[in-house]
N, C-alpha and C positions, 0 to 999 in steps of 0.2 A: 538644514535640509536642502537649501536651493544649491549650496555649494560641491552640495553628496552626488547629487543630480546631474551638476556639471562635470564633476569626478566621470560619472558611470558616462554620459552622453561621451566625455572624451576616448573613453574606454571604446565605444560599439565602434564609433567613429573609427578611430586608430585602427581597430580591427578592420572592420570596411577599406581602408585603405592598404595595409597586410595583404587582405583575402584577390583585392584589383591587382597587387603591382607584385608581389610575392610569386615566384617564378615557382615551377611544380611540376611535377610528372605523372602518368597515369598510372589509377588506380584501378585493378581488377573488374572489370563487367559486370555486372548483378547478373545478368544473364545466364551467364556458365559459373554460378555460382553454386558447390555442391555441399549443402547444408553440414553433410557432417564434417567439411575442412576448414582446421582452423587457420583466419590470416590475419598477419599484424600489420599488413599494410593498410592504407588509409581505402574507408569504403568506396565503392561508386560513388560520385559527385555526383546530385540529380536535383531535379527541381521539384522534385517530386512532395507533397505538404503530407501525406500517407504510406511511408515504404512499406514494400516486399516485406515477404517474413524472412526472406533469406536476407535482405540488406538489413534490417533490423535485427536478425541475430548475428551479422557482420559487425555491427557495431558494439554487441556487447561483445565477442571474441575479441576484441581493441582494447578490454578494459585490464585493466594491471590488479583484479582483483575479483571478489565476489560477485557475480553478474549472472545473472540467466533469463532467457526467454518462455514464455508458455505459451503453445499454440490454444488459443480456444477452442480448437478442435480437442485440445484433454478431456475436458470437461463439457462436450456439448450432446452426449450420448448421456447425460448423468442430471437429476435435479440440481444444479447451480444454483445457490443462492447466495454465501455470502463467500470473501476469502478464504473461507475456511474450505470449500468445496475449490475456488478458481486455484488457489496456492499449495494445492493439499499437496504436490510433489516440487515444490519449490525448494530447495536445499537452504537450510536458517531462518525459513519462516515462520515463525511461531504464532499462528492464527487460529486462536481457540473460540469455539462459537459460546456466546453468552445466550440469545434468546433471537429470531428473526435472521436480518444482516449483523447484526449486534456481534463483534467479536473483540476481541484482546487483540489486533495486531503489534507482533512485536518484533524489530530484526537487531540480533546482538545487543537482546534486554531493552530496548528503546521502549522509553512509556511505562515501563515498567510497576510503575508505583501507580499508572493512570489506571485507576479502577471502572472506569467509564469512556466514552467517547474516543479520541485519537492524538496523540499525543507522540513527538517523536521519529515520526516517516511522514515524508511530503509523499503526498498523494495527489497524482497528478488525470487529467483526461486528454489523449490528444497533445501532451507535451504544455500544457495549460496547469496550472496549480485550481485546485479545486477545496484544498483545504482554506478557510478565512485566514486573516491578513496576519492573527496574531500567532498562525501557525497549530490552531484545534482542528479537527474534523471530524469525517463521520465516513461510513460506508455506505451509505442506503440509496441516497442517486448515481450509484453506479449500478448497470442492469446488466444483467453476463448474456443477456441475450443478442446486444447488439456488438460486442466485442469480437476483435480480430487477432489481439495478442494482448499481453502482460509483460512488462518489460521490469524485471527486478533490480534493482543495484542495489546494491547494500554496503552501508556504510559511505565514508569516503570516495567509494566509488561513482556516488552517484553524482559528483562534480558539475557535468554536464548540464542537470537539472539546478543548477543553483542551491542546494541542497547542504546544508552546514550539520542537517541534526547526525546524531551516531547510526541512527536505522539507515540512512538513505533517501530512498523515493524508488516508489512504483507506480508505472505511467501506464495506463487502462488505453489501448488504442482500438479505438472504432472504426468501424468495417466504413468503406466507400466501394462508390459505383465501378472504383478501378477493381477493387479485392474481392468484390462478392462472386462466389463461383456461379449462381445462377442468377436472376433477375427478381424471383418471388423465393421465399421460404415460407411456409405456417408451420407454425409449434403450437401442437396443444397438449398439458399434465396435469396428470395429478396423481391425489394417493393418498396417504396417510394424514392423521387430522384435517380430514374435508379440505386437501389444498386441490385448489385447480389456477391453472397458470397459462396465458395464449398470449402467442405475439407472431407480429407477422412484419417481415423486414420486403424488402423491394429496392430497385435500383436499377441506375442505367449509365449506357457509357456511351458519349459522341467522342466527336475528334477533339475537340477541347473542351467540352462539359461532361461532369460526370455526378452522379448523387446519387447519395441511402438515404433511406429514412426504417426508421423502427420502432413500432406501438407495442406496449406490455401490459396485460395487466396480470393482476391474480390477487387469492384471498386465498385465506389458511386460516382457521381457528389455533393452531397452534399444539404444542404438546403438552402444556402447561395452563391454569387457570390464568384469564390477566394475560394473555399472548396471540389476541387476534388481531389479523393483519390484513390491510384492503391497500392494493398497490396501482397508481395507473403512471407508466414512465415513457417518454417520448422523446426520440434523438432522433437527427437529422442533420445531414453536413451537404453540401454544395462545393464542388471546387470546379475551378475555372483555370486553363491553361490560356494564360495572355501571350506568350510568346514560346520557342520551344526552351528557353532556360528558365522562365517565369508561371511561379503556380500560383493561384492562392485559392482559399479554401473556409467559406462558413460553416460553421456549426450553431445549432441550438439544442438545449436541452429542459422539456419540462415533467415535473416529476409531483405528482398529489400522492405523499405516503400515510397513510396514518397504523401507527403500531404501538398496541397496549402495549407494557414494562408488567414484567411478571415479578421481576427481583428477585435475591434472595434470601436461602430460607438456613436453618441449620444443618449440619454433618446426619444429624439423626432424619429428618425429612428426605434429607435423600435421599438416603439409603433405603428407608423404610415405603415414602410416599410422595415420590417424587415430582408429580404433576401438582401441588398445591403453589398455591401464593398468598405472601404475609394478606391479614387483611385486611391491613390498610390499604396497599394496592388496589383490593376491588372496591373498597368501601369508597377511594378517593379517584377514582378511575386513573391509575399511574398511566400513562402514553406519554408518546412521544409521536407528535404530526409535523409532517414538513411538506409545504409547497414552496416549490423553485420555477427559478426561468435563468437560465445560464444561455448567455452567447459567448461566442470566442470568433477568431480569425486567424489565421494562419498562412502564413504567405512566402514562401521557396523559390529563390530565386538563385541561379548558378552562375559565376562570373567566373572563365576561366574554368580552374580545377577548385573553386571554391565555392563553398555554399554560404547562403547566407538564408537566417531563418530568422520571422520575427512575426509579433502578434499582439494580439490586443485581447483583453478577457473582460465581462462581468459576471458577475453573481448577483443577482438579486432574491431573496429566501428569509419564510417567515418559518420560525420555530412555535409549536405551543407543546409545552410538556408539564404535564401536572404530574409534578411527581411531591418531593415533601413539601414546595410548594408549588403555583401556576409559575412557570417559567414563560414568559412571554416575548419574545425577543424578536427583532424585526433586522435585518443584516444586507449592507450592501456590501460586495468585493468587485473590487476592480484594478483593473495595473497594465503591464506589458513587458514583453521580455524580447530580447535579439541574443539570437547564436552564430558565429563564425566558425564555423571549418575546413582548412583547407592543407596545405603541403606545398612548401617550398625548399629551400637550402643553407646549409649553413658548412660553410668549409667540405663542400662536396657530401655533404651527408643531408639524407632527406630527412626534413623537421614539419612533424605537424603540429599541427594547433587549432586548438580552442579557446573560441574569448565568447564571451557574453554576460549581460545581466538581465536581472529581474526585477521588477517593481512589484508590491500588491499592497494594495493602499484599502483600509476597509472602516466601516462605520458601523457598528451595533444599536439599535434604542431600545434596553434590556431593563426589563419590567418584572416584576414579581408580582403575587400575588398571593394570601391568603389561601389553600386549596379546598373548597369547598364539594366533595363529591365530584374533582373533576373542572370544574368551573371557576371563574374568576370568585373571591372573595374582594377582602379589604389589601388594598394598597399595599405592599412593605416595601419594596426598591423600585427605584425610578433612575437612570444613568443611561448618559452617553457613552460609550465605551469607544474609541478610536485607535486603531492599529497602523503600524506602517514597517515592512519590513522588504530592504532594498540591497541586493546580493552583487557584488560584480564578482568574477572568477575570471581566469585562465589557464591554460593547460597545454606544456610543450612536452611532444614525443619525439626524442632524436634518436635514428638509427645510423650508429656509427657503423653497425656490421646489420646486414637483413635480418636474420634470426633474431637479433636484439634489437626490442626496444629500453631507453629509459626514459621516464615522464616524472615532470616535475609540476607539479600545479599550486596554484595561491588561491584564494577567497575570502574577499571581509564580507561581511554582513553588517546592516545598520538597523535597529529596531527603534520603533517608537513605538510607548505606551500610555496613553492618555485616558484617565476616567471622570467624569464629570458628573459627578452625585448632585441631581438634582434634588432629594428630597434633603440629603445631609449634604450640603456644598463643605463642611469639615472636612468631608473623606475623599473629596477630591482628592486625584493625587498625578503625577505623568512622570515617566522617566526615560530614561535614550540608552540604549546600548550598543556598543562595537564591539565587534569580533574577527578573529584572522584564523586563516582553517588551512594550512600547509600541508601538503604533498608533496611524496619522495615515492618512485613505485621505479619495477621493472617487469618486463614482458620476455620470456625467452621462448620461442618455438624447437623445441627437441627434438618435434619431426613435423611433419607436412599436418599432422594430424593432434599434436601431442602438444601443451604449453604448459610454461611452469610462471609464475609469478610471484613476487612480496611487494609488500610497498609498508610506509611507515607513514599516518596520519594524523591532524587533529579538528576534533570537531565541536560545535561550540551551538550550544543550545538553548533558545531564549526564552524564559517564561513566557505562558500565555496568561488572558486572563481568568480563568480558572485557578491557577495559582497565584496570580496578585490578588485578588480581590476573597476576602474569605474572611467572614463573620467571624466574631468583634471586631474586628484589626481597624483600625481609624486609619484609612488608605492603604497603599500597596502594601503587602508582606513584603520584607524586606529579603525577599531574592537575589541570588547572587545565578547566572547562566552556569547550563552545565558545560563542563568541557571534559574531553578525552583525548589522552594519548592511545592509539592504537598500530598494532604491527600486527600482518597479515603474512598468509607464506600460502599457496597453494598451488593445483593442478589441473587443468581440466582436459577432454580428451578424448581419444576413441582406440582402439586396441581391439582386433577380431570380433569376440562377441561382446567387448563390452566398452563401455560407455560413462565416464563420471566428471563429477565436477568435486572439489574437494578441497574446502578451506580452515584453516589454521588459525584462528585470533585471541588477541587477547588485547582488553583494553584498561587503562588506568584513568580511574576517573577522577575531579575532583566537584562539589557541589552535585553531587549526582540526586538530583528532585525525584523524590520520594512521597511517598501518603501513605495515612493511613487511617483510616476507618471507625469513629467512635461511636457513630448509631447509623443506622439504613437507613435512616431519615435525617440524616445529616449532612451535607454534606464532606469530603474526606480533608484532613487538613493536607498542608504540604510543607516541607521541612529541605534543606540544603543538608545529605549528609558531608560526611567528611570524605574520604578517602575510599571508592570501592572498588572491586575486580569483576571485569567482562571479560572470561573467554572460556571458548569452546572450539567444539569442531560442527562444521558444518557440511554435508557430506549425499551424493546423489549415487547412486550404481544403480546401471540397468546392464541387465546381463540377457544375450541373445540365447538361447537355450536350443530353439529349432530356427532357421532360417530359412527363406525361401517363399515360394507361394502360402503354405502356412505354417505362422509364426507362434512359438512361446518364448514371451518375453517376462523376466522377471522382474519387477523396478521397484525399489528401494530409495529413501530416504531415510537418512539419521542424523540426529540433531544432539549434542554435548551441549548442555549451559551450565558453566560451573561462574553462578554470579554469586559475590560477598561482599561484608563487611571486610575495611582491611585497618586490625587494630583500632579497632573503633572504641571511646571509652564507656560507652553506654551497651554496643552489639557484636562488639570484639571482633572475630570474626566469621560471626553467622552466616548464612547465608541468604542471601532478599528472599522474601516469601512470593509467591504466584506464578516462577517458570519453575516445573520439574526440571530434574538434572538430565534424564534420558526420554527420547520421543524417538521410536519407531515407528515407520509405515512401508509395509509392501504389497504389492500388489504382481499377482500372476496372471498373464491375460495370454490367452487362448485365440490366435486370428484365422481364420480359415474365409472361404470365400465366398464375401458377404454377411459373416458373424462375425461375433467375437464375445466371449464370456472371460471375468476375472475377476475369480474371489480374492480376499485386502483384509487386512489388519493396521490398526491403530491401536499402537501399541506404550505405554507409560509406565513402566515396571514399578516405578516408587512414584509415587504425588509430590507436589509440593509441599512448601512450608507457605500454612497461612498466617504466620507471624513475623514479628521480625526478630522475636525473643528465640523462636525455633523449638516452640514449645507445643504445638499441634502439628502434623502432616499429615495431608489427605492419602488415603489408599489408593494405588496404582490400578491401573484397569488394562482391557485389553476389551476393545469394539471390532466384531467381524462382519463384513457384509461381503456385495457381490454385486457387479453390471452385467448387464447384456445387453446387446443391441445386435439389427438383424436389418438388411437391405433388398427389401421387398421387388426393387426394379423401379422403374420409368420415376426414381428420385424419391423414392417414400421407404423412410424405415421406422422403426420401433426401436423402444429402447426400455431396460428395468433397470432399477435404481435401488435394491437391499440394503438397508443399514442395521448398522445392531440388531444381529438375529438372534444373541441369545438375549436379550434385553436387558442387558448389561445397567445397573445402577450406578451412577459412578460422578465424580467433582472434575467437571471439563474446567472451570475457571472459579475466583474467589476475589474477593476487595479483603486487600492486606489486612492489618490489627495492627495493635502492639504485642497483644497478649492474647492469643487464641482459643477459645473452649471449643467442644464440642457441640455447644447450645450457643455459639455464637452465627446470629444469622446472615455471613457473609457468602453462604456459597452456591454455586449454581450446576445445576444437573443436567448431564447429556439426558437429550431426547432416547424416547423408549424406542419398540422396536418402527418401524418403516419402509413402507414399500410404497416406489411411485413408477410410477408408468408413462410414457408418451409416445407420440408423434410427430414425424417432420415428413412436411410433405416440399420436394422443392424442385421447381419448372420453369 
């Protein structure tokens, strides 16, 4: 490890001196930058620890692939709760809500087989890694109400972030005292299943200090028995301008969640009675409570035409989740990471680059327990659990002609896995993994406004432990990392009235970790298949219909997942059970001055397979709702929030099988009908 360490420290280094002495030319202005033109040239260089959303969406039009930006403003007219609401128009994001924040995030099948928790896309805050060290997560201290943008990469793309899994990483960016439009906001909701929701943000801007802060809370009973929820989350950042090339920038985040687990129930339950829970959930009070205290640091600093970005993170966070049994877990994360940006030359042709790595070094002390109504019983596991996984990357874009870029990028990745069974010191177990994540892409601008891309990747995915560790097994399961070859071809764009973003993939896996589900009260095993297929199409169209003062606009998301078995001797080639093949969503939204109204459909023509035999498939649904929202003057509007108005019963998510019944209880029911209401009052 001390010698990996010395690797990566040469690495920032080397960069650092690249980024000082590497000659460079000016890039574009953030200033007169006009949102819908796309540039391949390299962004503003700023010192800045919180960009613009226009330099933030500059930096994803640089990407040789799958990328897009979400203003918060999407979804700030609407009940926000988990990604399933922030992502809903994201192109390839497959974010189906399970229960609360609780959802299946998935990009290009990542996690796929993860019937629970987060597995497969780094999830980031502030350019910070938020998921623990061994690469699990969760959604629930992320609060949509202090957010400024959503930054998506998917797949290979998301290089930049350190990032090796197939999904990518999506990085949640928080509002500061530079971006907030006014000084105070209040937000207060609610609505359906007794939810009421308030939070109130504030900030301020000097000549070189600037800060947010933002307090949340809220409660819901839930749509389901076993799903009440009491939320209080609290962010805050500070940055400080030392010089005019030099930023830096704290953050803290605390968050007291506690939210019952409703589970699920059978194909017939849902359809029939949808709001129940098994009952042993209530009998054993299932939840899931988390209190956190998360700092970071962040610090922008401009040499020349180069950036240089680097920081420092913890996580501190206690888990208690009684579900089959007391999960007790107590987790420290910490680490740091440096970025290099910049543009120089190479035989008269301008070359950029990116170098950087990442550390996140973490410590679990993961307890079980007997579940007793909820409460601690008798003892069953006792373990130290230790992670460490340590990324360096780079990434060269040469433009021999301006409309063309080509980028070539590399990434090893280093894991460590250590368990330390103190009740059975036998099942101790630790083991080290490396990995190499290569890039081949290209960028071609067709017109000022119009880009076309492919690139050719691979990505390399390291057990967590959830997957090592798993009753009987006397130590690790003997895992092998997943990896993928993928090839990407797409478009993105703008053209009179309309608007897309539009990608082509397909991936070849090998070791692709998979589960599957032998009781609710089991945990699910995990298995290396052999050989299987990722691809689809990934697809955004928004179409202008009226323009001008006021506007209908039509927008569109469609999502192909054609994932399988390839020749497999056990599942031939079936196809993996829990992503449907088709997801549509559109939405038509009406803007006139100072409203705006837009009925939406969510739409699954066939369900998935909850098996892997492909012997059960959920029935297809179609959810219709509707927003409004309305701007009263002197900064106060309203907003209504409609979902499933006809009250649609229907299988939004499922934990795979081998072999699927209809009396099998793995599936989980969209919520019934819902209407919520609010206020934002802001001065």
């Amino acid at each position: 490890m001390i010698t990996l360490y010395r690797v990566l420290a040469g690495v920032s280094f080397g960069a650092l001196a690249l980024g000082i002495s590497g000659p460079a030319t000016a890039a574009a202005d953030d200033a007169g930058f006009d949102a819908s033109t796309i540039i391949v040239t390299a962004a503003r260089v700023s010192a800045d620890t919180v960009p613009t959303l226009a330099a933030a969406r500059a930096e994803v039009e640089r990407t040789p692939g799958g990328a897009d930006l979400v203003d918060a403003k999407q979804f700030s007219n609407t009940y926000a709760v988990s990604f399933h609401d922030m992502l809903a128009w994201s192109p390839g994001v497959f974010a189906q809500p399970r229960f609360g924040e609780e959802v299946r995030l998935s990009i290009r099948g990542s996690g796929l087989g993860r019937g629970y928790h987060l597995r497969g896309v780094t999830l980031l805050q502030d350019g910070a890694p938020i998921s623990l060290a061994d690469g699990s997560g969760d959604f629930q201290e992320l609060d949509p109400e202090t957010l400024q943008h959503i930054a998506v990469y998917r797949g290979s793309n998301a290089l930049r972030f350190g990032s090796s899994s197939l999904g990518g990483a999506v990085n949640a960016v928080t509002v500061s005292g530079q971006t907030l439009a006014t000084p105070v906001t209040l937000r207060l909701e609610g609505g359906a299943f007794d939810t009421l929701r308030a939070s109130a943000t504030g900030g301020f801007e000097g000549d070189s200090i600037d800060g947010a802060a933002t307090i949340t809370a809220s409660t819901a009973d839930g749509f389901r028995q076993q799903s009440t929820q009491e939320k209080l989350r609290f962010n805050a950042n500070l940055g400080l301008r030392l010089a005019s090339n030099l930023e830096t920038r704290f953050y803290v985040s605390a968050n007291r969640l506690d939210q019952e687990v409703p589970g699920t129930i059978t194909l017939s339950d849902v359809l029939n009675q949808p709001r129940i829970a098994p009952a042993i959930n209530i009998t054993n009070d299932y939840a899931r409570n988390v209190r956190s205290l998360r700092f970071q640091n962040r610090t922008a600093w401009r040499v020349g035409e180069a950036r240089i970005e680097f920081g420092a993170f913890a996580n501190i966070k206690s888990l208690y989740h009684p579900i089959f049994q007391v999960i007790d877990q107590d987790s420290t994360d910490w680490g740091g990471y440096m970025r290099v940006q910049g543009r120089t030359e190479v035989a008269g042709m301008p070359l950029d680059y990116t170098l950087g790595s990442t550390a996140r070094i973490g410590r679990i002390d993961a307890k079980q327990f007997v579940n007793v109504g909820g409460k601690r019983g008798a003892l069953t596991a006792d373990s130290i659990q230790k992670a460490s996984t340590v990324d360096a990357y780079g990434e060269l874009r040469l433009h021999p002609v301006e409309p063309l870029a080509l980028i070539a990028g590399l990434q090893f990745v280093h894991g460590h896995r250590a368990l330390d069974n103190r009740r059975r010191p036998v099942a101790s177990d630790a083991r080290n993994y490396d990995e190499w994540a290569p890039k081949l892409g290209l960028l071609w601008s067709a017109s000022e406004k119009v880009q076309v891309y492919a690139n050719v990747s691979r990505s390399a995915e390291i057990p967590t432990f959830s997957e090592l560790v798993q009753q009987p097994v006397v130590g690790f399961v003997p895992l092998a990392p997943q990896t993928a070859w993928t090839a990407e071809l797409g478009t993105r764009g703008e053209h009179g009235p309309l608007t897309w973003d539009v990608s082509l993939y397909r991936s070849q896996l090998r070791g692709e970790m998979l589960q599957f589900t032998t009781s609710p009260d089991i945990p699910a095993a995990t298995f290396n298949a052999g050989r299987t297929i990722h691809q689809g199409i990934e697809a955004r169209l928004d179409w202008t219909l009226i323009g001008g003062g006021d506007q209908l606009v039509l927008r569109q998301v469609y999502q192909l997942s054609d994932f399988r078995f390839r020749r497999d001797p056990q599942y031939r080639n079936n196809r993996l059970p829990a992503a449907p093949v088709h997801v549509y969503r559109a939405e038509l939204r009406y803007s006139g001055k100072g409203f705006s109204i837009a009925p939406n459909i969510e739409w699954t023509p066939r369900g998935a397979w909850a098996d892997y035999r492909n012997s059960v498939r959920v029935p297809g649904y179609a959810l219709i709702g509707a927003h409004a929202s309305v701007k009263l003057g002197r900064g106060a509007e309203l907003f209504l929030d409609a979902r499933n108005l006809t009250s649609k019963k229907a299988v939004v998510d499922l934990s795979a099988v081998v072999a699927a019944t209809p009396q099998s209880a793995i599936y989980y029911p969209t919520d019934g009908r819902a209407i919520y209401g609010g206020a934002k009052l802001s001065f």
